[in-house]
C-alpha positions in Angstrom: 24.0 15.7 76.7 20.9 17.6 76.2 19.0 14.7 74.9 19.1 12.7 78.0 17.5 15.9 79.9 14.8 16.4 77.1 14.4 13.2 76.8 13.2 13.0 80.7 11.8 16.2 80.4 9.6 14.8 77.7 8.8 11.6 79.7 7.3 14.0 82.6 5.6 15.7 80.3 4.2 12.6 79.1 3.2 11.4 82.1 1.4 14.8 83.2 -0.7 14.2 80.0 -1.6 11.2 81.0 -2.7 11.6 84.4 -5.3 14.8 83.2 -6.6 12.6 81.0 -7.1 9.9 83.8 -8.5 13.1 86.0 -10.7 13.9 83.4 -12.0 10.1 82.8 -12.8 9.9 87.0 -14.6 13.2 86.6 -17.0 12.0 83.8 -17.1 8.7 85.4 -18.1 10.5 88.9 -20.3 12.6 86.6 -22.2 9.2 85.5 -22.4 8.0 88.9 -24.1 11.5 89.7 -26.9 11.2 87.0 -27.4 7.3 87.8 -27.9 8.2 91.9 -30.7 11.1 91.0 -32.7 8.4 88.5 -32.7 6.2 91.7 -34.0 9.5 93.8 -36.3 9.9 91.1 -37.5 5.5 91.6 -37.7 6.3 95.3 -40.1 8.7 94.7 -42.3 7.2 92.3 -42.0 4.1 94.4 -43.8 6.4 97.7 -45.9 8.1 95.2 -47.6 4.5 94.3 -47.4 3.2 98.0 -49.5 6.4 99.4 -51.8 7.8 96.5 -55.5 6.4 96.7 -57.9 6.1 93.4 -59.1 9.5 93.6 -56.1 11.5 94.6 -55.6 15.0 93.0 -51.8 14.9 92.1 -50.3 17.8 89.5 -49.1 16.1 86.5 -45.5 17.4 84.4 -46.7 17.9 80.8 -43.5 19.2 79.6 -41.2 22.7 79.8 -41.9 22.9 83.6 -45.7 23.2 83.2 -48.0 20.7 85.4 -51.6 20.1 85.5 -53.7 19.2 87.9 -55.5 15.6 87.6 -57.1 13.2 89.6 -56.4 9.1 89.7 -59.0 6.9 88.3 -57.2 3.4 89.2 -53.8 3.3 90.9 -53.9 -0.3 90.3 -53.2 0.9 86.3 -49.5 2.4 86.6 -47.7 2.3 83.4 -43.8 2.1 84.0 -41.0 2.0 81.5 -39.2 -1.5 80.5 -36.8 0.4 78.8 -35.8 0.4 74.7 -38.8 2.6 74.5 -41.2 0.2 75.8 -43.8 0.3 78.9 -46.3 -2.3 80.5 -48.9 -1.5 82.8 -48.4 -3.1 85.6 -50.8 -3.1 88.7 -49.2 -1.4 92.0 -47.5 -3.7 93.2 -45.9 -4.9 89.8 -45.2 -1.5 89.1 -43.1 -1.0 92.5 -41.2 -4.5 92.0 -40.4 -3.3 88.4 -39.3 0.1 90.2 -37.0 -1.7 92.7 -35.5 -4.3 89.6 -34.7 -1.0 87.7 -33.2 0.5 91.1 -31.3 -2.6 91.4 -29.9 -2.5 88.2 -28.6 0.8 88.7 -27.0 0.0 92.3 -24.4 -3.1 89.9 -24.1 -0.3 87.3 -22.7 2.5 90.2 -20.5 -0.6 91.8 -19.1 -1.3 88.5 -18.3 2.7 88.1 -16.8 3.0 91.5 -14.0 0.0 90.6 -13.3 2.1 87.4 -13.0 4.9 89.4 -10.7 2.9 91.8 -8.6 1.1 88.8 -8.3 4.9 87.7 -6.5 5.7 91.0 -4.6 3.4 91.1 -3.5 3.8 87.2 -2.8 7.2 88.8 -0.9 6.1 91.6 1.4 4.4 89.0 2.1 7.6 86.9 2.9 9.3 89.8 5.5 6.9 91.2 7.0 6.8 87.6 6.8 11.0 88.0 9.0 10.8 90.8 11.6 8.3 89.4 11.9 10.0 86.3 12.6 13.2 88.4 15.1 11.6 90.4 17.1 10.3 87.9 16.9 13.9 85.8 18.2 15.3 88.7 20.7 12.5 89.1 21.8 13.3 85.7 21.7 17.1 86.5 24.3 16.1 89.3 26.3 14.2 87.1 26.9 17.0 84.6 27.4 19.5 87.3 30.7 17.2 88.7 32.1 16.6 85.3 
């Protein structure tokens, strides 16, 4: 008689297991979309920085562990952006802000495709929870049962 209430007691427990580990994949998934919204932050502003700086502009430059220097633009018509795989082109302002907004775009389809894992996730979760409750119900249908025999 015992096994049939382990036996749903281990089925909860199953379930419980898998819906932290759902949790846990929509947290690093929302994590993800986190880091993927501040890189397009960080486009936006490089994309203002090359629509407003002039040749001859003083800007402070990061060279590493939170130290900047000061230097000045030669030619903001030579802007040097990242292709990715470790490569760069120099590109002249304008190329260098449509290879900004390709990059951006590319990261708008990659935060889409997160949010419908995030919403398959939910509804995965949904699912375990539903199955929660049945499997509750009838443990306490079988609780009944053993109380009226």
């Amino acid at each position: 008689m015992s096994l049939g209430g382990g036996g749903g007691g281990g089925a909860m427990q199953q379930i419980q297991e898998q819906m932290q580990a759902l949790e846990q994949e929509k947290q690093a998934i929302q994590a993800e979309i986190q880091n993927l919204r501040e890189e397009q932050s960080e486009i936006d502003e490089a994309i203002e920085a090359i629509g407003t700086l002039d040749t001859g502009s003083t800007v402070q430059v990061p060279i590493g562990g939170d130290a900047y220097v000061r230097a000045e633009i030669q030619d903001i018509e030579e802007v040097v952006v990242t292709l990715g795989g470790g490569y760069a082109a120099e590109r002249d302002s304008d190329g260098a802000i449509d290879s900004l907004e390709h990059k951006k775009d590319a990261l708008d389809d990659r935060i889409e495709e997160l949010e419908e894992e995030i919403e398959a996730v939910e509804a995965e979760t949904e699912d375990l929870e539903a199955r929660a409750q049945q499997a509750q119900q009838q443990q306490m249908q079988q609780m009944q049962q053993m109380q009226d025999e």
